[in-house]
DOROMI-44660 format. One record per residue (C-alpha): chain; y, z, x. Coordinates in steps of 0.001 Angstrom, whole numbers, plus 500000, padded with zeros to 6 digits. Layout:
DOROMI-44660
   ch    north       up     east
    A        Y        Z        X
...
//
This chain:
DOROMI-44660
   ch    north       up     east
    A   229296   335993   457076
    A   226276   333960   458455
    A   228545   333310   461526
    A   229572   336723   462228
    A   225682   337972   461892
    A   224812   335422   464304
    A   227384   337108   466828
    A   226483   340449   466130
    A   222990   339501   467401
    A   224128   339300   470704
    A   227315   342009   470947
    A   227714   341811   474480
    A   228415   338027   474913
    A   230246   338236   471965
    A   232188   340625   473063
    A   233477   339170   476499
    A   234105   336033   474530
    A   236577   337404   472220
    A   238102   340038   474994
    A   239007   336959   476778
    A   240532   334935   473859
    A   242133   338157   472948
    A   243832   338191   476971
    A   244871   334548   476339
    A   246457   335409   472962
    A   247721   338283   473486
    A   250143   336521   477160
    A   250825   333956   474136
    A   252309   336524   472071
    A   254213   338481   474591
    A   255731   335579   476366
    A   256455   333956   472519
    A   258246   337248   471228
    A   260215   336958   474588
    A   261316   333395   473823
    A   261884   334026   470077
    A   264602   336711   471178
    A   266034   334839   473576
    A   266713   331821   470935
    A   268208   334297   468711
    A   270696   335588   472263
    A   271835   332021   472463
    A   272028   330867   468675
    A   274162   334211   467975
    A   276576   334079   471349
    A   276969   330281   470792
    A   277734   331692   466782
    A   280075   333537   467949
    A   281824   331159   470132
    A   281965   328639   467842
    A   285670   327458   467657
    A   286836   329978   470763
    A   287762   328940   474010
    A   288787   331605   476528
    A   291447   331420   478927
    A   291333   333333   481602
    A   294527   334448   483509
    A   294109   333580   487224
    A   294054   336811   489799
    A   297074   335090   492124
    A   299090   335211   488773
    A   298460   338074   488125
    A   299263   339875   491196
    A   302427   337611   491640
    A   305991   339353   491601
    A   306859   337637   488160
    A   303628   337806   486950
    A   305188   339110   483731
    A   307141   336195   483342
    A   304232   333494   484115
    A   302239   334809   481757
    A   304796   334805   478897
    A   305181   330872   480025
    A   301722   329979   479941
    A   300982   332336   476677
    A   303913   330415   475177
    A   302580   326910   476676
    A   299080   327774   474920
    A   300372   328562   471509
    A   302122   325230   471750
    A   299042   322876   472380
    A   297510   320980   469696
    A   294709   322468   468345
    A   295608   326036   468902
    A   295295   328034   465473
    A   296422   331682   467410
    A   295961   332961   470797
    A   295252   336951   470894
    A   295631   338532   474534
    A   292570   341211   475732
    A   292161   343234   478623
    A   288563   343080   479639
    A   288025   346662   482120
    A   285039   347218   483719
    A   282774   350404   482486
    A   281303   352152   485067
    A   278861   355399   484651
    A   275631   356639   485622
    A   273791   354999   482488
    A   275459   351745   482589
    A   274907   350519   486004
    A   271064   351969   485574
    A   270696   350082   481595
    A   268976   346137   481823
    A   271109   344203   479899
    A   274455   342489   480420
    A   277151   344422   481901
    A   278956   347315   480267
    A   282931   346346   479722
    A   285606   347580   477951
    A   287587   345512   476066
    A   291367   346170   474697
    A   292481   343910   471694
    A   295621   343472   469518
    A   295628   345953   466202
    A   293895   342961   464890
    A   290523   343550   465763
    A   288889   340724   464453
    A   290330   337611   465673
    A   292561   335255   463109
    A   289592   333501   460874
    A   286558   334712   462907
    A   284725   337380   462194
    A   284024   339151   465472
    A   282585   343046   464842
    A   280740   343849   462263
    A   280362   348214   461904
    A   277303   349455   460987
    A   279139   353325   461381
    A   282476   354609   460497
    A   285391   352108   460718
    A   287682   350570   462881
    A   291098   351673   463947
    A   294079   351611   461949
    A   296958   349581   463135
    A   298822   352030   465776
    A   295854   354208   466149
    A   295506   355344   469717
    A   292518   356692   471975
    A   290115   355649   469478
    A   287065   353187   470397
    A   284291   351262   468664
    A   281250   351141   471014
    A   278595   348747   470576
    A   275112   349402   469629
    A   273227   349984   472956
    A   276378   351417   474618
    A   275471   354224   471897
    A   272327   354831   472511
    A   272533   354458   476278
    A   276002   357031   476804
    A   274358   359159   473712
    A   277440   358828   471529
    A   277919   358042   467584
    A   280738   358238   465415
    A   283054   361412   465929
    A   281933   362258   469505
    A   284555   362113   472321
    A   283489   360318   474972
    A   285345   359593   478799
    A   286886   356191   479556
    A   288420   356130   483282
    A   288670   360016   483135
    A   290298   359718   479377
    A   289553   361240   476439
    A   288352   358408   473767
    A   287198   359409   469839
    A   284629   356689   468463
    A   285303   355853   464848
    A   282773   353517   464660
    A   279469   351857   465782
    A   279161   348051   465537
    A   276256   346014   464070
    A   273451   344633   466637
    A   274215   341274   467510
    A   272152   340339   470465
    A   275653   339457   472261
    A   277660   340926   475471
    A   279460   342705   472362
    A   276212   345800   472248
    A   277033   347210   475630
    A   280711   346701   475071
    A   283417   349324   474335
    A   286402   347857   471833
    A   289558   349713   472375
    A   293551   348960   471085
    A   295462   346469   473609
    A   297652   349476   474887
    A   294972   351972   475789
    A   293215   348775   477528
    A   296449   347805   479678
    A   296504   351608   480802
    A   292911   351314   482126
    A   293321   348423   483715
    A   296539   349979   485614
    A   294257   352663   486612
    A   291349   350505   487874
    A   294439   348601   490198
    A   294300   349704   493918
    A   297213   350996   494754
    A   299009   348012   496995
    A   299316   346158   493973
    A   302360   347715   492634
    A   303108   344350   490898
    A   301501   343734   488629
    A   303110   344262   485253
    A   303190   347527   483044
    A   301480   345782   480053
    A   298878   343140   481841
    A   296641   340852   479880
    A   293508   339671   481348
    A   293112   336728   479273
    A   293180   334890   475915
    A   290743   334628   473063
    A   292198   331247   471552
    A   291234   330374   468195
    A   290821   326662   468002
    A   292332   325047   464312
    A   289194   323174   462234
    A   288071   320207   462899
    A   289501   320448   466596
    A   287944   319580   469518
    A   287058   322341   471709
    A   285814   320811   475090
    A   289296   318348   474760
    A   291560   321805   474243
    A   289406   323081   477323
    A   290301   320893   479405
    A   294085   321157   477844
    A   294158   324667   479024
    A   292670   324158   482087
    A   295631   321966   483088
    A   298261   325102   482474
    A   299552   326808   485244
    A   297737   330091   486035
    A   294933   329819   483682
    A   291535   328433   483735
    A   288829   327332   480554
    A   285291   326242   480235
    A   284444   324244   477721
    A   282168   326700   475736
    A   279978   323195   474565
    A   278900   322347   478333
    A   277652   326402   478537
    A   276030   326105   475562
    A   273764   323116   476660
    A   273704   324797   480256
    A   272269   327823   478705
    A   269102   325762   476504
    A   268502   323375   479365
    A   267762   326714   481423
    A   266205   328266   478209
    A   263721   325012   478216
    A   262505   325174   481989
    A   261725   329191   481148
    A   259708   328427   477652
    A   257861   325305   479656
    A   256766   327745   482582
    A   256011   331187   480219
    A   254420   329401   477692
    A   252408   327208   480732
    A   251454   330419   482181
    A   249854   331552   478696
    A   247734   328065   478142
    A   246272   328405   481475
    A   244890   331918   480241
    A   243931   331013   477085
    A   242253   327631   478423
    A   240355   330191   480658
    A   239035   332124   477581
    A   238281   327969   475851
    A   235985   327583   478498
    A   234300   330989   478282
    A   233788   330003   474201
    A   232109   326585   475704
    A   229496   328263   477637
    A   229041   331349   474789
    A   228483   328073   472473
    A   226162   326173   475063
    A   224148   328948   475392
    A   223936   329798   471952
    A   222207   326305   471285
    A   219882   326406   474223
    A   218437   329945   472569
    A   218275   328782   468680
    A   216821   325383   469632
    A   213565   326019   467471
    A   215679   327436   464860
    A   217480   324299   464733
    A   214412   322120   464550
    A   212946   323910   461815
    A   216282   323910   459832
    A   216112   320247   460472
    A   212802   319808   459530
    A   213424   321672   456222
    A   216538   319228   455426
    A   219214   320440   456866
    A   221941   317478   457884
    A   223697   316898   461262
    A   226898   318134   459603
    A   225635   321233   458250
    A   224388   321729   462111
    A   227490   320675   463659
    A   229410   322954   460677
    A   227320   326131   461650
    A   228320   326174   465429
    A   231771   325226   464996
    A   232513   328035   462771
    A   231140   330084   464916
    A   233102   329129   467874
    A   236168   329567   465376
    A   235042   333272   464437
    A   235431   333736   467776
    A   238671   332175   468005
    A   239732   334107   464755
    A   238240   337467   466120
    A   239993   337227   469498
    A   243594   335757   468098
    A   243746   338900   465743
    A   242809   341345   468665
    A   245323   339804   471264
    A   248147   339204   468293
    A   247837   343383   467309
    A   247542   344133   471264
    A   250354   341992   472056
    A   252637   343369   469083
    A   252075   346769   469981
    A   252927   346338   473438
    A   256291   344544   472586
    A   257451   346996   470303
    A   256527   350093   473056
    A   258317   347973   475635
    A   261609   347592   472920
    A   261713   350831   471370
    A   261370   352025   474601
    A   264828   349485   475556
    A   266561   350709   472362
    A   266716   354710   473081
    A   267998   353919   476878
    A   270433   351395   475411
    A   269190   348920   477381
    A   268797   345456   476235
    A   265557   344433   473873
    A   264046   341062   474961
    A   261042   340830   472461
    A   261344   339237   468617
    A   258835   339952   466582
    A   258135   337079   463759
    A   255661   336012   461648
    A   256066   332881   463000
    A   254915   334084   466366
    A   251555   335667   465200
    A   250289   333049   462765
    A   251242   330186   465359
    A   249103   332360   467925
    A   246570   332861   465677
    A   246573   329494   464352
    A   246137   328215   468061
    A   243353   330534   469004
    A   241047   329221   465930
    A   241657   326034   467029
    A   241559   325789   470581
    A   238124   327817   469493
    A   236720   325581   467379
    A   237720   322440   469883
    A   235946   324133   472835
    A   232795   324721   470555
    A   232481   321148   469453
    A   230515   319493   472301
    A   227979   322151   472426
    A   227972   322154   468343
    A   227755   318126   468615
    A   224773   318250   470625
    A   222792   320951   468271
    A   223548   318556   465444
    A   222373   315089   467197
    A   219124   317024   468696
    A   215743   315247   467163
    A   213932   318168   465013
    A   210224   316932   466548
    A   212176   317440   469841
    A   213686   321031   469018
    A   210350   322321   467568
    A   208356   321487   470583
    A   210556   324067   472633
//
């Protein structure tokens, strides 16, 4: 209380203080919600592609005049390597529409899986709304969260795929993965799209084409080595989905050191405006000092005094940056969530007491030299100012 009278005495300094902790913290919180979410993007996509490799079919085997036939030979080839658990074929079509090519996010694709819809052993859509199709079920979709919100459809509307008529039964959980823009249809109604998105000269390709496989690796396997394994079959190509996952932090590191640099810098500007409020401060009470001194006060109790002042002001502009900065993050996502587009901010406790925490401290550090020298000034010295 004796602190925050002490401020009050002079509200404009004060105020220009805290207003530029409160800048500092509040580019601390925006760029630490931002990082937050995009830990939770990676964590959940490497989640979910924990034990999958895909294989992708190559375009010149596709196209080829027995591309039927080469890709029954390397489907049967993949089932047959060690490690394999199953191997489900997909169609992956692109989705192309007004809203999706305008929506932030990743892209927009349609993809066309066996009546199985979640893969053998691995959990791959969760519905929020409605439910997913029943084996044989035709021209029926489940459309991911911010394809919903961004093509304004929901469970029972009809919606347009390629110029055909597609019923959604259901609406899948959020899951931060290419899987919210997405559109999950059965294999068949995929294989017709893709026919349709064919140019015309490409008459060869097969009636029922497969894009690629989703293989399911057995437990205990090793991934990158079944990579690799399916790398070497003719006509299709793998990544090992370990080296993309350490791709992915390494770039995820270089971002956090530069956003999170680029917040220091402004909150070590708003340090040194708390070292001259502080300086200042003691050049003004020096008498006051003196005569606390000279009435028994100790160095500590000096030192204690402006130190807790400078870590009001640390305290006063961490809370006002922290509620600035959360209230701009959730504009800038619920904003994100009714286009459909993607939302890149996490909001977590974590984030605000850790900003807070920082701004009391870096406070109370920048306050200590000026503090240091109120405590270790001579009272005879102080009262003769």
């Amino acid at each position: 209380m004796n602190a925050l009278r002490d401020l009050a005495s002079r509200p404009a300094r004060t105020f220009f203080t805290v207003a530029g902790i409160a800048i500092g913290i509040l580019a601390l919180t925006v760029v630490g919600s931002l990082a937050e979410r995009l830990h939770t993007i990676v964590a959940r996509s490497t989640s979910l592609n924990t034990g999958i490799v895909f294989a992708n079919i190559q375009r010149s085997m596709l196209i080829a005049p027995n591309a039927r036939r080469s890709v029954t030979i390397a489907y049967e080839h993949l089932r047959a390597l060690d490690g394999v658990r199953a191997a489900v074929p997909e169609v992956i079509v692109p989705y192309e529409s007004g809203n999706a090519i305008g929506r932030f996010g990743p892209p927009s694709l349609v993809f066309g899986f066996p009546d199985q819809l979640q893969a053998p052993g691995h959990e791959m859509f969760v519905i929020a709304r409605g439910r997913t199709p029943a084996r044989g079920e035709q021209r029926v979709a489940i459309v991911g969260p911010d394809f919903a919100a961004s093509e304004h459809v929901d469970v029972g509307d009809v919606m347009a795929l390629q110029g055909n008529s597609f019923t959604v039964v259901g609406v899948m959980e959020k899951t931060f993965t290419v899987f919210d823009a997405a559109v999950v249809v059965p294999l068949a109604d995929a294989q017709s799209l893709l026919l349709q998105d064919v140019p015309p000269l490409l008459d060869s390709l097969p009636p029922d084409p497969v894009s690629a496989f989703l293989v399911i690796a057995k437990p205990n396997a090793d991934v990158s080595l079944l990579a690799r394994r399916i790398a070497l079959i003719d006509g299709l190509s793998a990544r090992d989905p370990r080296e993309v996952a350490n791709a992915v932090r390494s770039t995820l590191g270089i971002f956090d050191a530069i956003v999170f640099g680029a917040a220091l810098i402004a909150l070590l500007v708003g340090a040194f405006s708390v070292v001259n409020t502080m300086t200042i401060a003691v050049t003004e009470r020096t008498r006051e000092i003196g005569i606390r001194k000279a009435i028994g006060a100790t160095d500590g109790s000096i030192l204690l005094t402006f130190v807790g002042e400078a870590a009001t002001i640390g305290a006063l502009g961490g809370g006002a940056g922290i509620v600035l900065g959360l209230a701009v993050v959730a504009a800038i996502d619920a904003r994100s969530a009714a286009g459909g587009n993607l939302q890149l901010f996490a909001i977590s406790p974590a984030v605000a007491l850790g900003a807070l925490a920082f701004a009391v401290a870096l406070s109370a550090v920048a306050g200590f030299v000026p503090a240091l020298a109120a405590a270790r000034l001579p009272p005879t010295v102080a009262l003769r100012r």
